[in-house]
C-alpha positions as CSV (number, residue, x, y, z in Angstrom):
1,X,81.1,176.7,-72.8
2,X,82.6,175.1,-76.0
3,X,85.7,176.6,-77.2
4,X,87.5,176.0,-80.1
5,X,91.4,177.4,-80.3
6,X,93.4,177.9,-83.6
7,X,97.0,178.1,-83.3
8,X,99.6,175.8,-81.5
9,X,102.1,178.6,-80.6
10,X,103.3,180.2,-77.1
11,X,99.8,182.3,-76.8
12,X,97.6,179.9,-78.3
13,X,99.0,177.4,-75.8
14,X,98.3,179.7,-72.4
15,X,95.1,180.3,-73.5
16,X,94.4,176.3,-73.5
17,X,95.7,175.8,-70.3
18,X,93.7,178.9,-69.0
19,X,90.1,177.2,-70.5
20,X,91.0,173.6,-69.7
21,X,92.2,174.5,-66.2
22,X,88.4,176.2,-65.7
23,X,86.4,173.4,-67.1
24,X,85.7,174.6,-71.0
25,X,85.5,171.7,-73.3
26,X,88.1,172.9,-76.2
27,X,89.0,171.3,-79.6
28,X,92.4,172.9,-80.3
29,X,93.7,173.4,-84.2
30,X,97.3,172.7,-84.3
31,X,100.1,172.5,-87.2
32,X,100.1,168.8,-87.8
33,X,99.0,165.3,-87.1
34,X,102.4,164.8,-85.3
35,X,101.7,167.8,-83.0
36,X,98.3,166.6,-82.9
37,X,98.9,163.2,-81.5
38,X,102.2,163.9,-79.4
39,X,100.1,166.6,-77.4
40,X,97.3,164.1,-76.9
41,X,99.2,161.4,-76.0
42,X,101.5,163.2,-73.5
43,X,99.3,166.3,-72.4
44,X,101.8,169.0,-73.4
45,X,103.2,171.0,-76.3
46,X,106.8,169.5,-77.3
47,X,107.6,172.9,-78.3
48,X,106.2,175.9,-76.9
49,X,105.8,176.1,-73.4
50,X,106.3,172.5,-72.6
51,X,106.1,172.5,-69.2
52,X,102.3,173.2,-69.1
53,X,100.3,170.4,-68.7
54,X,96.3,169.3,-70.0
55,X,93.3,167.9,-69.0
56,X,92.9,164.4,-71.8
57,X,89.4,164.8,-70.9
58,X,89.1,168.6,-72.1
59,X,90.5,168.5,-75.2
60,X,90.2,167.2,-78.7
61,X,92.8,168.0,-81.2
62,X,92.4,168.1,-84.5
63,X,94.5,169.7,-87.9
64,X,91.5,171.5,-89.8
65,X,89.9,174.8,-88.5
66,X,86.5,173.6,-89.9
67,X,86.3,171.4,-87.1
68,X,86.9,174.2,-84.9
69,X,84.0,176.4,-86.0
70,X,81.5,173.3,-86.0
71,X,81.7,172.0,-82.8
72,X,82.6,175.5,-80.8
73,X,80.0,178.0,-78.8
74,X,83.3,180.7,-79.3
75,X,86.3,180.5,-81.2
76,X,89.8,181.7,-80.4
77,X,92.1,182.9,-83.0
78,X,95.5,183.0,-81.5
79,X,97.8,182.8,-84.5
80,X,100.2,185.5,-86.4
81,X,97.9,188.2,-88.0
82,X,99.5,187.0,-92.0
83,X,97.8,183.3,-91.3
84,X,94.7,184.3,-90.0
85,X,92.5,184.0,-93.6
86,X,93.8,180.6,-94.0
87,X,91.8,179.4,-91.3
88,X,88.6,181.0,-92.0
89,X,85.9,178.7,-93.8
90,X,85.3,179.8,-97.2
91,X,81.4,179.9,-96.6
92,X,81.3,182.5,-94.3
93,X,77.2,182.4,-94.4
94,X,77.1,179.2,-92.8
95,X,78.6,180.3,-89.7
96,X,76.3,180.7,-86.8
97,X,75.2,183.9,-85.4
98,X,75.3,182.9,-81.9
99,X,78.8,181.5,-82.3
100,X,81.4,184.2,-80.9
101,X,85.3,184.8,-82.5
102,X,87.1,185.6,-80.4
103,X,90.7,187.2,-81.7
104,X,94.0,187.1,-79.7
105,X,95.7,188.1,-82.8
106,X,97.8,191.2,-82.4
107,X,98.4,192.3,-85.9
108,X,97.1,194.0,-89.1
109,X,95.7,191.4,-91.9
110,X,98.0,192.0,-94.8
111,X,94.7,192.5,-97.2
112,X,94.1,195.8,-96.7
113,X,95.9,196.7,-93.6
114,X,92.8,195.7,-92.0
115,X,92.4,194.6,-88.2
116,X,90.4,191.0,-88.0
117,X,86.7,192.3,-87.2
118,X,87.0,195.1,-90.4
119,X,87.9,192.2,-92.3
120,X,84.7,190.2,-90.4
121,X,82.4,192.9,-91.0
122,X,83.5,193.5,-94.7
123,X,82.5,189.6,-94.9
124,X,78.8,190.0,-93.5
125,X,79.9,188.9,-89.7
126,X,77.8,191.1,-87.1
127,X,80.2,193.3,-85.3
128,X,78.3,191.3,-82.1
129,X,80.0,188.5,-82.8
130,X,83.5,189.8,-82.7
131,X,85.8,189.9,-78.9
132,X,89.7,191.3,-78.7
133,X,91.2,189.6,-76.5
134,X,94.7,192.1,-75.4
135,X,96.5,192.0,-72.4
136,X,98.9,192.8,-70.9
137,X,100.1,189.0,-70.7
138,X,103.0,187.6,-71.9
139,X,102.2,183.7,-72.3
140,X,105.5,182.3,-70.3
141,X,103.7,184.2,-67.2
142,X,100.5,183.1,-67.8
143,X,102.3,179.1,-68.2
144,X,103.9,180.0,-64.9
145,X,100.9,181.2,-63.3
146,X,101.7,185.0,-62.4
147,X,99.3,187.1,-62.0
148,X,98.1,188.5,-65.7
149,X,95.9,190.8,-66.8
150,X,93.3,190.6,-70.0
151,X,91.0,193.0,-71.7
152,X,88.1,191.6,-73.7
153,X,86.9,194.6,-76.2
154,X,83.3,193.7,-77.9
155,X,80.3,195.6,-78.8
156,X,77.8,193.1,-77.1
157,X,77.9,193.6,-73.5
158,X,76.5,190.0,-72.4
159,X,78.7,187.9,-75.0
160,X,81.9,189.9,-73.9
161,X,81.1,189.4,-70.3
162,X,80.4,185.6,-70.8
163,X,83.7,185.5,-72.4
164,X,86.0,186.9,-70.1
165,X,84.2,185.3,-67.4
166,X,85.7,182.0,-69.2
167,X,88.8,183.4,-68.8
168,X,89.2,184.2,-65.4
169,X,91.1,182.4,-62.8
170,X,92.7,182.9,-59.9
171,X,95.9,184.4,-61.9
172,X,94.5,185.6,-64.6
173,X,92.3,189.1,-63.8
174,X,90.1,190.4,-66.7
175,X,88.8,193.4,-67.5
176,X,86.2,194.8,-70.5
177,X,85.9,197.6,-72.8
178,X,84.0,199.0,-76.0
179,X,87.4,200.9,-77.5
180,X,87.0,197.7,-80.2
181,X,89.6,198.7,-82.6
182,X,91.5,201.1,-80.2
183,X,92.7,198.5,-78.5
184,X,93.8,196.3,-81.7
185,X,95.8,199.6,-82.6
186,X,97.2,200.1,-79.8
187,X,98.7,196.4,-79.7
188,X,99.6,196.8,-83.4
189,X,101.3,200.2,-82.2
190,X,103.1,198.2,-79.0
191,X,105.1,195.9,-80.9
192,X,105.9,198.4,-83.1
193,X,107.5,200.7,-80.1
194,X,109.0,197.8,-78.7
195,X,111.1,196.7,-81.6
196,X,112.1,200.3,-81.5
197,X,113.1,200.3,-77.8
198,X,115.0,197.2,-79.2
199,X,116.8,199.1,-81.5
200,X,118.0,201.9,-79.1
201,X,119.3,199.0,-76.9
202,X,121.5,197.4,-78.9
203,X,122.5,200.9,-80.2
204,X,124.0,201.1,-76.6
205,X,121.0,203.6,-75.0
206,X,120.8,202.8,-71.6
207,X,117.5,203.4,-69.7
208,X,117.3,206.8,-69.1
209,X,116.6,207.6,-72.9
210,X,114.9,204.4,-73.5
211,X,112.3,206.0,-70.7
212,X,112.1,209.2,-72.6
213,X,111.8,207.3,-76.2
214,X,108.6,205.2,-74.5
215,X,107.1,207.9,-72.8
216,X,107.0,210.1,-76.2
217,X,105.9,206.4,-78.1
218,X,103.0,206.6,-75.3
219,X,102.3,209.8,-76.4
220,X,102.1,209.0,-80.4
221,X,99.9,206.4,-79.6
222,X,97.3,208.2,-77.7
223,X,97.4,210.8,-80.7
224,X,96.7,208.2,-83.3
225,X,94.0,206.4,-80.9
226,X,92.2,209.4,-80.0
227,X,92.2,209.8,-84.6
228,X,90.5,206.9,-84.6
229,X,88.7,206.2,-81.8
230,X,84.7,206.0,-82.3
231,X,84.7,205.8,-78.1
232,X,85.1,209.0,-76.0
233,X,87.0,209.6,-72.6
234,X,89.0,206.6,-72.9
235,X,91.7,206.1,-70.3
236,X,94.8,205.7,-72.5
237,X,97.1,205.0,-69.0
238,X,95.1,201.8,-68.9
239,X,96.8,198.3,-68.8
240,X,95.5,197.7,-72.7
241,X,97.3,201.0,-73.6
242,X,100.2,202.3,-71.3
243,X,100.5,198.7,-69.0
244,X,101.1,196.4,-72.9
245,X,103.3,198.8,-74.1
246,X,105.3,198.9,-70.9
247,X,105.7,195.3,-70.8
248,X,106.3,194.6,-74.3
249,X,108.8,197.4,-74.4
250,X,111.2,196.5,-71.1
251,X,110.6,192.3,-71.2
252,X,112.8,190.1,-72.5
253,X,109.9,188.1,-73.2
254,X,109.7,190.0,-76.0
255,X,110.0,189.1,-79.9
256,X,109.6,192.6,-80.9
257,X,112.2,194.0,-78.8
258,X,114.3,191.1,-79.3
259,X,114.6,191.4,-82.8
260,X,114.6,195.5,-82.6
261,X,117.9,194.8,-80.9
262,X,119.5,192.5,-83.4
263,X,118.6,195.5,-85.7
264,X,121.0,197.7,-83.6
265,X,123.1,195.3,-83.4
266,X,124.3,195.8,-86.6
267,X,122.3,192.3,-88.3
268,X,119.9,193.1,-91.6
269,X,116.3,192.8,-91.6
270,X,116.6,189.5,-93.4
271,X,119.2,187.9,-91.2
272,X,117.2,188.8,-88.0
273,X,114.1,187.6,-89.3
274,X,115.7,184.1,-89.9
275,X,117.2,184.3,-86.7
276,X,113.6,184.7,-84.8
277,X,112.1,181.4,-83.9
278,X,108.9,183.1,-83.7
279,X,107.0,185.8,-85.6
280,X,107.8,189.1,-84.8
281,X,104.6,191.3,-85.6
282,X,106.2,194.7,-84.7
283,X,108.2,194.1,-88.5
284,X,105.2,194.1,-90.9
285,X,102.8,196.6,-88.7
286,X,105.7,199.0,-89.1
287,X,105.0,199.7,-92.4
288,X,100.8,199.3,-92.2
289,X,100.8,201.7,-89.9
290,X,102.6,204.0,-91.7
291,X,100.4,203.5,-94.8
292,X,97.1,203.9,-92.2
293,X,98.4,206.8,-91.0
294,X,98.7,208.4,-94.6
295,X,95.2,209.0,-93.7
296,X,95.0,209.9,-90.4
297,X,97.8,212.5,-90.5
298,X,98.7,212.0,-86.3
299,X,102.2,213.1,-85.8
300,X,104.6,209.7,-85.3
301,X,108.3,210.7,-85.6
302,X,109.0,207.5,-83.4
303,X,106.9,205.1,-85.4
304,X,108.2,207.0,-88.8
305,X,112.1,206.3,-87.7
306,X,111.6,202.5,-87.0
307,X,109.6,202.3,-90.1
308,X,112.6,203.9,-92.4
309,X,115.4,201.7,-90.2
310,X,113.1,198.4,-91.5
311,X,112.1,199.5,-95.0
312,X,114.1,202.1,-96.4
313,X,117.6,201.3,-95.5
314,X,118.3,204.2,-93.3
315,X,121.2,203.5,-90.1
316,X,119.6,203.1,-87.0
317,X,122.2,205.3,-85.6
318,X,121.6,208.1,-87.7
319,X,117.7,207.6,-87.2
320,X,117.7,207.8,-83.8
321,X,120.4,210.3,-83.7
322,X,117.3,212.8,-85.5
323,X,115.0,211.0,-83.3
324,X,117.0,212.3,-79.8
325,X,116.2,216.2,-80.8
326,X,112.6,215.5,-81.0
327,X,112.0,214.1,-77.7
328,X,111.2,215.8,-74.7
């Protein structure tokens, strides 16, 4: 299968050593001629996990996304949920309905609070088309070679298959579902509980109450996911659901709850933000969620707390202070 891969960061990056290292021809989108010529010249990425190697003969680089769509059977979007439009062609009708996207991204599109395939469908895209790639899978495992998970959500039974059969090696286990936009929310959700759990650390919690403040986020979540869900009798102690929040929550692999805990370390949003090397998705889905859940009306006190810390000014202390009498 032909693959196409937009985004030259940490995930992006595993996921072109997982399809190179099983055979897929890929022409990867990356930031810049430089980037471009340095990675096909000496078979890594100077800057995010350099240590991983490539196949010459599997890859073509290239710097425009149109490339991408042209000469792929499935593209993967693995870039920050705010760049994702930039990369889609302005001619959506000429895309072809056998060609699959595939979206790694684990974020809301700031147009709408939508998740990619609303967005897709609102564009004349067949809901077919569309796979979500979630884990849990952090990308320095996945460079390293321990043993990850990944779910591959999509309506079309065969194409999602196909797909995560692409993915699958000997360390990277994969497993399907329907729950399309359950589990985009609950990834959305994850980052935003981890940057919370970030927050209680560097107030000086220890692990018992950061235990008790993830087992009540876990709890949140399956309230709002059950609100939206289309899908019935889903397992919400899955790896998707419970296993990415887990990991995203405790691992200092982490952006989310790295930059939680700069919050409760005393820095500002700003200062913590400039201090991230990467994007930290947890920051802006805060606030989405807050606004999506204006309609849904499921009962967040966690998610609400984080999202007043981030927007509205209030202490984390005194936040999570309130937030320790709601928690059982």
């Amino acid at each position: 299968m032909k693959f196409g891969v937009i985004g030259s960061g940490s995930w992006g990056t595993a996921l072109v050593k997982i399809l190179t290292d099983n055979g897929h021809e890929v022409t990867w989108c990356v930031r810049s001629g430089k980037l471009a010529q340095h990675i096909q010249s000496r078979h890594h990425n100077p800057k995010y996990l350099s240590s991983v190697y490539f196949s010459a003969q599997s890859l073509r680089l290239t710097t425009s996304s149109l490339d991408v769509f042209h000469q792929s059977d499935a593209v993967v979007f693995a870039v920050p949920s705010a760049y994702v439009l930039g990369y889609i062609p302005s001619d959506l009708s000429s895309l072809r309905k056998e060609l699959t996207i595939v979206s790694a991204v684990k974020g809301l599109l700031p147009e709408g609070n939508l998740l990619f395939n609303q967005w897709l469908n609102n564009a004349g895209i067949n809901d077919d088309q569309f796979i979500a790639l979630m884990g849990p899978c952090h990308a320095e495992e996945v460079a390293a070679e321990k043993l990850s998970y990944l779910t591959f959500a999509g309506k079309d039974a065969s194409r999602r298959n196909a797909i995560a059969d692409a993915f699958r090696t000997p360390f990277v286990n994969t497993v399907t579902s329907n729950d399309v936009d359950g589990v985009q929310y609950a990834a959305v959700l994850k980052n935003v509980y981890a940057l919370g759990t970030g927050i209680a650390n560097g107030l000086g919690y220890g692990d018992n109450f950061q235990s008790v403040l993830i087992a009540n986020a876990a709890g949140e979540m399956k309230q709002f996911l059950q609100a939206i869900s289309e899908e019935k009798n889903i397992n919400y102690a899955a790896s998707v659901y419970l296993g990415d929040l887990l990991v995203t929550c405790y691992s200092l692999f982490s952006r989310n709850r790295s930059f939680g805990n700069m919050i409760g370390k005393g820095y500002s949003v700003e200062a913590a933000r400039i201090s991230m090397q990467m994007v930290a998705e947890g920051f802006p889905a805060s606030k989405a969620m807050m606004e999506i859940n204006q309609r849904v009306k499921a009962k967040m006190p966690i998610a609400e707390t984080i999202y007043q810390i981030l927007w509205n000014g209030l202490d984390p202390l005194e936040g999570f202070e309130n937030l320790e009498k709601l928690l059982y």
